[in-house]
N, C-alpha and C positions, 0 to 999 in steps of 0.2 A: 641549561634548558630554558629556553622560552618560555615566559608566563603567557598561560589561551589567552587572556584579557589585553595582551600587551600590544602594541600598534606592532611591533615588528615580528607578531605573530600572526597579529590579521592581516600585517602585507603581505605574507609569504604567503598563506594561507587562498589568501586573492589572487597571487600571481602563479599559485600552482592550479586553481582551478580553470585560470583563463589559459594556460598553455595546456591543459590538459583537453579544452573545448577547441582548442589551437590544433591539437595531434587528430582530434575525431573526425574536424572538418578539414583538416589538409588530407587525410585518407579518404574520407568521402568522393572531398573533389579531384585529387588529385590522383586517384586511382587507375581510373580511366585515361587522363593523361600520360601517366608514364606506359600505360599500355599501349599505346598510340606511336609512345617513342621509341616501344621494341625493349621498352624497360618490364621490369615485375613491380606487381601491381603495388608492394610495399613502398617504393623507390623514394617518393617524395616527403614518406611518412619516416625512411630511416633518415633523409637529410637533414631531416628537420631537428629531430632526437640526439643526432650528433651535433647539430649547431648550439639542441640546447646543454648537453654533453659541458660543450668548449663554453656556454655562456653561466653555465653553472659553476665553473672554475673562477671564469670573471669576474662573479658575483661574493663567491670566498673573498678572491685578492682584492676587490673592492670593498668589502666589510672589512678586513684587517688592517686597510692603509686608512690614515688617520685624514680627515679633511684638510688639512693645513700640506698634506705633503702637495695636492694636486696646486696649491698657490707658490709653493715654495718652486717648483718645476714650470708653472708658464710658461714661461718664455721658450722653454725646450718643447713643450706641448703645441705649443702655436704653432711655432717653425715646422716640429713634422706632419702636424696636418697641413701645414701650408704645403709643402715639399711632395706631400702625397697627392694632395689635390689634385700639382700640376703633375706630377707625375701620369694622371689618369688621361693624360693628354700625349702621349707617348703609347698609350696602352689599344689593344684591336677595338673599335666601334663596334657595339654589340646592339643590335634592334635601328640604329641611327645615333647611338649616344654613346659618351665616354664616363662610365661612371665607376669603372669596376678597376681596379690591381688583380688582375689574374696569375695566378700561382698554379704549379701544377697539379695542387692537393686541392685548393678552395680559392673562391678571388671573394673579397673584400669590398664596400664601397666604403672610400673616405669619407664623403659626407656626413657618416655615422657619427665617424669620430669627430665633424667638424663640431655635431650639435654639444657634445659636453666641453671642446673644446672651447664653443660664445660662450658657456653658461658659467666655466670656469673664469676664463677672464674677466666678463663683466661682474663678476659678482665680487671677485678680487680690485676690481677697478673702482666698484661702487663704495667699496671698502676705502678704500686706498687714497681715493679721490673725494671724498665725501663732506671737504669742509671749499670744494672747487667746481661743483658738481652746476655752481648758477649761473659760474662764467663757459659762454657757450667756445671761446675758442682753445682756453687751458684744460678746461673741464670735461666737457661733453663732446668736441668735435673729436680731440684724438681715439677715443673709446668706437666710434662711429666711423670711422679711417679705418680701424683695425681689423672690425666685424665685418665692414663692406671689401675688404680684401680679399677675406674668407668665401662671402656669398656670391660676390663679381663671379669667383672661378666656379662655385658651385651651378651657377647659373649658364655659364657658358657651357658645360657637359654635355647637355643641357639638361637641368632639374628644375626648375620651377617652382615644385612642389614643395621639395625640400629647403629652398631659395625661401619662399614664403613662411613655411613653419619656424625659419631660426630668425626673419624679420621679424614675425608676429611674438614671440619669445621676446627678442632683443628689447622688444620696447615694452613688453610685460614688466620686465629688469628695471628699464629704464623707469618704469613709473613706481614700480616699489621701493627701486631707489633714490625717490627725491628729485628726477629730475626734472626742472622748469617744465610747464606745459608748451609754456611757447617757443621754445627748443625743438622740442617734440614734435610740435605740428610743424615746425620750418622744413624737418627734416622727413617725415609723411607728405609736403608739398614735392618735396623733391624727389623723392622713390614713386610716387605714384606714377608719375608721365613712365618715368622708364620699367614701371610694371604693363601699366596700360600698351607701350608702345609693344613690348615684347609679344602680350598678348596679340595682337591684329596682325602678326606675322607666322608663317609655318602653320606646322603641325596644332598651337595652340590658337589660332583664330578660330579653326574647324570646331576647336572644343570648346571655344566660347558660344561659337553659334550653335550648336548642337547642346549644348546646356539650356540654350532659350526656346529651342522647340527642336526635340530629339526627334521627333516624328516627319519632321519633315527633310529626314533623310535617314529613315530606320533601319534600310539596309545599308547604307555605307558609314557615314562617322561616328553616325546617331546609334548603331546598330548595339552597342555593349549596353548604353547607357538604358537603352529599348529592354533590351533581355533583366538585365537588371531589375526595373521593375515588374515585371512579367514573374518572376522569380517571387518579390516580397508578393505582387499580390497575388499567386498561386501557393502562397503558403497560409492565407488566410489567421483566420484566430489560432489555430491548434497545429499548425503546419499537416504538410502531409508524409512526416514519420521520416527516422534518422535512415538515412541512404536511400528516401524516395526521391529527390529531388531532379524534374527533369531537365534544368535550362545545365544544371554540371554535363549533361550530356551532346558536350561541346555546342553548345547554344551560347554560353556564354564566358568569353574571354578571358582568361586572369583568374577565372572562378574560385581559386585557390590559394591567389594572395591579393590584390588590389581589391576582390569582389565579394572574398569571401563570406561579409554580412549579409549579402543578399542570398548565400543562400541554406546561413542558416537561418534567415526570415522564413524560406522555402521551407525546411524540413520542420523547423521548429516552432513556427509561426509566429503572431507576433508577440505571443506568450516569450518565447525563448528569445526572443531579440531584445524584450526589455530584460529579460532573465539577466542577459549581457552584459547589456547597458546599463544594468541598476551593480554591476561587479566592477564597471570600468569607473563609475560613479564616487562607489565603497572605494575603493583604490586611492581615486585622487583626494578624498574626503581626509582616509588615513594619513597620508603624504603631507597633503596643506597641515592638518594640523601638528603633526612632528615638527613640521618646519618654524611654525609660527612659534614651539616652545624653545628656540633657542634666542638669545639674548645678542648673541654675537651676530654682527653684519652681517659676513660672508656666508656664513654657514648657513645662514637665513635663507640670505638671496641663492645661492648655491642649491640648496634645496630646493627651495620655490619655482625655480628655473626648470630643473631636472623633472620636476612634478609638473610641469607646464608643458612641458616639450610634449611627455608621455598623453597628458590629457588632450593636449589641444589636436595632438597627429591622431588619434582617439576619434574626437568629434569631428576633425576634415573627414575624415576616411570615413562615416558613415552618412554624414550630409553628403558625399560626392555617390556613396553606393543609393542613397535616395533622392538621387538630381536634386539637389539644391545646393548644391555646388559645383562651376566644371570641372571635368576628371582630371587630376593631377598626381594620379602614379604615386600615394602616398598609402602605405600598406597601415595594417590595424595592427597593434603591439602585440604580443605574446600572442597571437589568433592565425595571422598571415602568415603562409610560407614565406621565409627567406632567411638566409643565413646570419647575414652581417646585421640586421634589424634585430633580429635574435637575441644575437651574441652581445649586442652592445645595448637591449631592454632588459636583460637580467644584469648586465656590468652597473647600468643604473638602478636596478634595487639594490645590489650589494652596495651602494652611495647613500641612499637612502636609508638601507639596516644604520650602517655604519654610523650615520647623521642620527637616528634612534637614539645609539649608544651614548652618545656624544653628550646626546641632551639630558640624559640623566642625571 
């Protein structure tokens, strides 16, 4: 049994209240949606149940297996995300992008996998490498060869979002583990042009420029980002009450996973958004400090990483649902419909119970 007082009681604790606010408001919004697709009104509320079903499993075999097994296996780990990756390049274009392994039961995005798969290697790397970490071409360049293998392909899919989230991770890693500053900015000189550049092309130029004044094309590019706030501020101080919400009334896109803080802003107002946001908070608060009581490198930085991932896709995803940042397709943990985000945010507490354990 769990001590109440204990960190791996208040994360469970935290991570069952935010997927239980995750099931109210994918019913809410997504009610109406599946009714639209000729589905019952439950539809989206049972996919989600069973994603968390199969990520409740993940989360056992994740607290059982010991931290040292995922370092010991690397190299197998890499390879098959690497393998799955490009596999997604073989797989049908779904909306304009290749991001999903479609099975005839559920399909999968690799990506998922690739995010524990950086946090895994670097953190083993940082371990491993740690008395080489100053010299930038023994050291630090092949670590940054590896990871950019991984986000090359995740970017080509094309993902962005996620491209950025395991960037911004990577170098989280990289500075807790010692590495030169000036290293670091060599390597921030060189990813920036080919972020920038990617941005001013396609579908993301639109969402750049419609990040800087959404209004000046509210009904075409602008038009989510428009509804979006329309949403928080129609939900005022006090919202207006659980399933009042009108922009979920196909006003607004995604409502149900990309969007979905804005519209518990809507119902809940902005009483319940910081409700949220003070549980996503509690969360990462619990996690850092787990991580910081172990003594060993990897399990540190392994830790830290995985609490990194979870926070930072966290606050993209609510700075993007309150325009102050452009929309990037990055869903809210335990809160957003989707499967495979699901599946592999509960596979990451069961890394984290288990990292608890550890440190005792």
């Amino acid at each position: 049994m769990f001590d109440l007082r204990s960190n791996r009681f208040q994360l469970l604790f935290l991570t069952s209240a935010l997927i239980l606010i995750g099931m109210m408001f994918v019913y809410s919004t997504g009610s109406l949606q599946a009714i639209r697709l000729h589905k019952s009104d439950m539809y989206f509320l049972i996919k989600q149940m069973v994603s968390c079903g199969f990520g409740a499993l993940l989360l056992i075999i994740a607290y059982k297996m010991p931290l040292e097994f995922y370092r010991k296996h690397i190299a197998l780990i890499y390879f098959i995300t690497l393998a799955l990756l490009v596999a997604v390049f073989f797989q049908k274009s779904v909306n304009g992008a290749q991001r999903w392994i479609i099975l005839p039961v559920f399909s999968f995005q690799p990506s998922e996998l690739a995010k524990f798969t950086v946090v895994v290697y670097l953190a083993h790397y940082m371990d491993k490498k740690n008395n080489r970490l100053s010299d930038f071409i023994s050291g630090f360049l092949p670590a940054t060869l590896m990871i950019g293998g991984l986000t090359a392909l995740i970017l080509l899919e094309p993902d962005f979002g996620t491209t950025f989230l395991i960037v911004l991770v990577a170098f989280t890693i990289f500075v807790a583990g010692g590495v030169r500053a000036l290293h670091i900015a060599g390597v921030v000189g060189f990813v920036i042009p080919i972020f920038m550049t990617s941005l001013l092309f396609g579908y993301r130029k639109g969402r750049l420029l419609v990040f800087l004044d959404p209004w000046a094309d509210r009904f075409g590019n602008g038009y989510q980002l428009v509804q979006s706030l329309a949403a928080i501020g129609n939900g005022g101080f006090f919202g207006q009450g659980i399933g009042n919400s009108i922009q979920k009334l196909f006003f607004l896109p995604e409502a149900h996973t990309d969007f979905v803080y804005a519209i518990i802003a809507e119902e809940w107002g902005l009483i319940g958004a910081l409700f949220v946001l003070i549980l996503i908070i509690a969360f990462f608060k619990v996690a850092v400090s787990s991580a910081l009581k172990h003594t060993d490198r990897y399990k540190k930085l392994l830790l830290m990483g995985i609490t990194c991932f979870m926070f930072y896709q966290s606050v993209i995803n609510i700075l993007v649902v309150l325009g102050l940042l452009p929309t990037k397709g990055i869903t809210l943990p335990f809160i957003s419909y989707g499967g495979s985000a699901m599946m592999m945010s509960l596979f990451f507490v069961g890394v984290l119970l288990r990292g608890m354990e550890e440190a005792q």
